[in-house]
N, C-alpha and C positions, 0 to 999 in steps of 0.2 A: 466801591465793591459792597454788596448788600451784604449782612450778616446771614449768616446759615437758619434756617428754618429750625425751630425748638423739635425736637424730637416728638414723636406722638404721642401721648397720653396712654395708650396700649403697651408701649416698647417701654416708656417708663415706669410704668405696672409691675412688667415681667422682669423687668434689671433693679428693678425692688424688691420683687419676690426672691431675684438670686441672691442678693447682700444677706438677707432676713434666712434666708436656706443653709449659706455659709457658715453666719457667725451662731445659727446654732447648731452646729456641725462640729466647732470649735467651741462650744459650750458643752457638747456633749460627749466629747473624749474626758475633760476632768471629772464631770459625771460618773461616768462609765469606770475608771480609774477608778473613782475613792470607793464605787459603790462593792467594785472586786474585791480592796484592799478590805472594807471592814466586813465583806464577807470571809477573807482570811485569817482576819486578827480572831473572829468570832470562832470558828473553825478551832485554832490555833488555843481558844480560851476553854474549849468543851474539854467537860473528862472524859468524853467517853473514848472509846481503844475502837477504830477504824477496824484494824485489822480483829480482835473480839466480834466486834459489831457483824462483820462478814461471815465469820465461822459458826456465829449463832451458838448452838445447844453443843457441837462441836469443838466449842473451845475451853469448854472444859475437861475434854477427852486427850488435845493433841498437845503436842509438846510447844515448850516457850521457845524453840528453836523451828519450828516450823512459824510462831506466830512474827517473829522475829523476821524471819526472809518474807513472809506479806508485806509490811513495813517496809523493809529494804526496796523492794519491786515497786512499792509505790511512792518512796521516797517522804514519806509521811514523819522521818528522823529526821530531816535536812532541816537548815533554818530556814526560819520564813519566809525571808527575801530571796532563797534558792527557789523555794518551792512556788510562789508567787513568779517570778522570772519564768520559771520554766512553765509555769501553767498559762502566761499569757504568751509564749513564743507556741506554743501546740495547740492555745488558741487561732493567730493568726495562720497558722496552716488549716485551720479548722477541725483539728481536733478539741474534739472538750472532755476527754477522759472518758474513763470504764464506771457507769454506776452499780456499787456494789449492793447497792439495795434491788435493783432490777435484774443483777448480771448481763446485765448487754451494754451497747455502746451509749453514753448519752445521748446523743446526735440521733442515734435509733429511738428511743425514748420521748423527743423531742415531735420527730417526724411524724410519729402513730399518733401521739396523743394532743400537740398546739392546736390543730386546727376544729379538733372537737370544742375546745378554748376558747376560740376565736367564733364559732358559732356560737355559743351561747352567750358571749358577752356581747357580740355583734345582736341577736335578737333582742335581746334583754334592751340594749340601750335604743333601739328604733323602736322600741314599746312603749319604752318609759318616755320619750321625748314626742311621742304623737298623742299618748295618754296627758302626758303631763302640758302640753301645749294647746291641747281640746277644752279639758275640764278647768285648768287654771284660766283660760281665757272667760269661759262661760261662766264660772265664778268670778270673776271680776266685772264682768256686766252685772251681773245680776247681786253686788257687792249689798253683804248685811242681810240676804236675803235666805231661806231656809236651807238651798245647796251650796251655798255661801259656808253656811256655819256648819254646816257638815261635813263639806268636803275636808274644812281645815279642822275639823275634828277627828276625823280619821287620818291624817297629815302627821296629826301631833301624837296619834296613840303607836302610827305604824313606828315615827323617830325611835320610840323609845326600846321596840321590839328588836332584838335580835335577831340575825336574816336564818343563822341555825333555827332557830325559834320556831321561826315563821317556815324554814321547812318543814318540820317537823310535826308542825302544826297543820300543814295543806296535806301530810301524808297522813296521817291521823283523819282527818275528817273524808280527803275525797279519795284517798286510795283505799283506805282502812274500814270506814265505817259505812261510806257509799257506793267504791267500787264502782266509779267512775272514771281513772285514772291509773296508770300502773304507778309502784312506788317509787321505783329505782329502774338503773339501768339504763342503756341504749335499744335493747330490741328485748322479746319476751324469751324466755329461757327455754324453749323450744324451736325459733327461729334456728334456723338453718343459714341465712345470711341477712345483709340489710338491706332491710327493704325501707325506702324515703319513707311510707305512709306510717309505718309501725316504729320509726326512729321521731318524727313528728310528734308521733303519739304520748310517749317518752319524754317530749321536751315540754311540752306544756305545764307542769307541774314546775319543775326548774326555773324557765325562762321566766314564767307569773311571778313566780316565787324574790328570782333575784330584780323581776324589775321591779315590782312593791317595795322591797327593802331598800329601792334606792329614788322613788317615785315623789318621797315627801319634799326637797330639796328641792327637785324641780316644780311639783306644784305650786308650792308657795312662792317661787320667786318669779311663776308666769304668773303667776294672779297678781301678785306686788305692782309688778311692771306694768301689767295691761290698764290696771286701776290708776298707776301714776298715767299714763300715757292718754287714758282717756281724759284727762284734764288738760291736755295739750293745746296749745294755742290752733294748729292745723287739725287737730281734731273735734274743736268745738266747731270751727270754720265750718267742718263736715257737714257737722250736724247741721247747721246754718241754714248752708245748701240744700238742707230737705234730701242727702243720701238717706239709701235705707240701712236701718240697725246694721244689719247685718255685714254691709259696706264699708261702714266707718268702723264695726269691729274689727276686721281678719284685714280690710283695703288700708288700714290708716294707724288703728291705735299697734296692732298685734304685730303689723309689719317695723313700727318703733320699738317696741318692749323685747322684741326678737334678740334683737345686735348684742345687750349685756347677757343673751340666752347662752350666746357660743360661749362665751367666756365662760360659765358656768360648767358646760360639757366637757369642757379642756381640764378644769381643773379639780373636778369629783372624777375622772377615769379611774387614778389610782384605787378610789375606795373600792369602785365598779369590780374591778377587779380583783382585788382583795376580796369581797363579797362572792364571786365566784369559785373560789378556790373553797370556800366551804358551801358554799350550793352544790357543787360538783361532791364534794365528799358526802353529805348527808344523803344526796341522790346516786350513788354510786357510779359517777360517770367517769366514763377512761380519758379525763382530760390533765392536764396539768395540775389542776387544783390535789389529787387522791395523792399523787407520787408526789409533790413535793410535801405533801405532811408528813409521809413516809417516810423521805428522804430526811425531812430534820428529825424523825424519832428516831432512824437509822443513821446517824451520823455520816450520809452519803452526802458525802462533799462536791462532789464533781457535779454531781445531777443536781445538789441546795442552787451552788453559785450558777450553773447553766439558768436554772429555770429564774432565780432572780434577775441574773442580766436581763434575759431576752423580757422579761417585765419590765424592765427598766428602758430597754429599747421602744418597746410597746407604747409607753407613755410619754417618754421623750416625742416619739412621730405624733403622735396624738396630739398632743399640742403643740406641736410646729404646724399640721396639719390646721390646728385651731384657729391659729393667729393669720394664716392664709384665709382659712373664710372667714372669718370678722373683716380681713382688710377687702376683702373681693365685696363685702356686703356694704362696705361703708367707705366709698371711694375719697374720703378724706383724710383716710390715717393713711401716715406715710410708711412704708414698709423697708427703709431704707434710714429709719431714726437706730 
């Protein structure tokens, strides 16, 4: 009796992608877990009065028995472990509480404002990685030579710059002085609704802004690679063969220095996004970024730990997502280690 044919190389792929899918699935609940609890304990550490916090100018006027029953209603005197228990049981039903900084439901809070979030960091990062894959390449050819010394001269001035900084600075110059660009905002303060071409318009200043501040990282470490890569045994070969420049750069050397690219993208998102939340707030945009500063000045707790989760969520997929194209790109790592 012959032995069974080895499975296909395809099917083994994909029952590798499910193992690697799995076990960080089961990595990402104690994640998720601790990242709740030390939002609680921190919560739990703040001086400030929840229910004060709510009543605002107000709470100097009403009585400690009125501020008393807010407390109560929101269970904010219970111990920890109550309050924790019961915040992740109204979790899995999908509630995530009332924020009292916004006065509506978080989950409403969430709905209007994530995906303005997710566009600007979604632009931001397809900017910075066709920017930063362009010029780090062609400064690596052209290694020691005048865009060479420039580009990582600007590299090492933007590192040191603050991404507030540098907003503040591109509104200053092209909304301010040049009027070129609007400052802030989503649409102009006499729109009527939104319109794509005047929301576009809007993001350019932002989108610049936060892919610059996160631009140096990648540059340098495509140029690094391209430069290692062009020394490559099948890339001298290239040359050898009489391809032209241009073939052995993007065909040979860029297609190697690529594969530790991803790895890289997987693991600057978190800053990405952290950089966001203050892009968003310096440009006044209605995403995530404005309410959750508010949210920690207002000690609105429900809307803090929401919008940290769902970051944490964010980043967790992100690099699971990562490690899926690195393995898709380089059919040698196994996805099932």
């Amino acid at each position: 009796m012959t032995a069974p044919a080895p499975p296909p190389v395809r099917r083994r792929r994909l029952a590798g992608a499910g193992v690697m899918i799995r076990r960080r699935l089961l990595v990402a609940v104690p994640v998720l877990a601790a990242t709740s609890m030390g939002m609680f304990a921190l919560g739990a550490a703040s001086p400030i009065d929840p229910a004060q916090q709510y009543a605002g100018a107000a709470a100097f006027t009403t009585s400690e028995e009125n501020l008393d029953q807010l407390r109560a209603n929101w269970g904010v005197d219970d111990p920890l472990p109550v309050q924790y228990a019961r915040w992740v049981g109204n979790l899995l039903r999908g509630d995530l509480g009332w924020s009292t900084s916004r006065h509506e439901p978080v989950t409403s809070v969430l709905a209007a404002r994530a995906g303005w979030t997710l566009l600007l960091v979604g632009l931001a990062l397809a900017l910075v990685l066709v920017a930063s894959v362009l010029l780090g390449t062609l400064a690596a050819y052209r290694r020691g030579g005048w865009f060479d010394r420039a580009l990582r001269s600007f590299a090492y001035a933007v590192q040191s710059m603050p991404v507030f900084w540098l907003g503040l600075a591109a509104i200053a110059v092209f909304a301010l002085t040049l009027g070129w660009l609007p400052a802030g905002g989503l649409t102009d303060l006499t729109a009527t609704g939104t319109d794509p071409a005047d929301v576009a318009r809007h993001l350019v200043l932002p989108v610049t802004v936060l892919a610059i501040s996160q631009a140096p990282w990648f540059v340098l470490f495509v140029r690094d690679a391209v430069a290692e890569s062009l020394r490559d045994d099948h890339v001298l070969a290239a040359r050898a063969r009489g391809l032209p420049g241009r073939t052995v750069l993007f065909g040979h050397a860029l297609r190697t220095a690529l594969l530790p690219f991803l790895t890289l993208v997987g693991t600057h998102l978190p800053e990405l996004v952290g950089g966001a939340v203050l892009v968003e707030t310096v440009f006044s945009l209605p995403g995530l970024g404005a309410v959750t500063v508010a949210a920690a000045l207002g000690a609105d707790f429900p809307l803090l730990a929401a919008t940290t989760l769902a970051t944490t969520v964010v980043v967790l997929a992100a690099n699971l997502a990562t490690d899926l194209g690195y393995a898709a790109a380089d059919p040698r790592v196994r996805l099932d280690d």
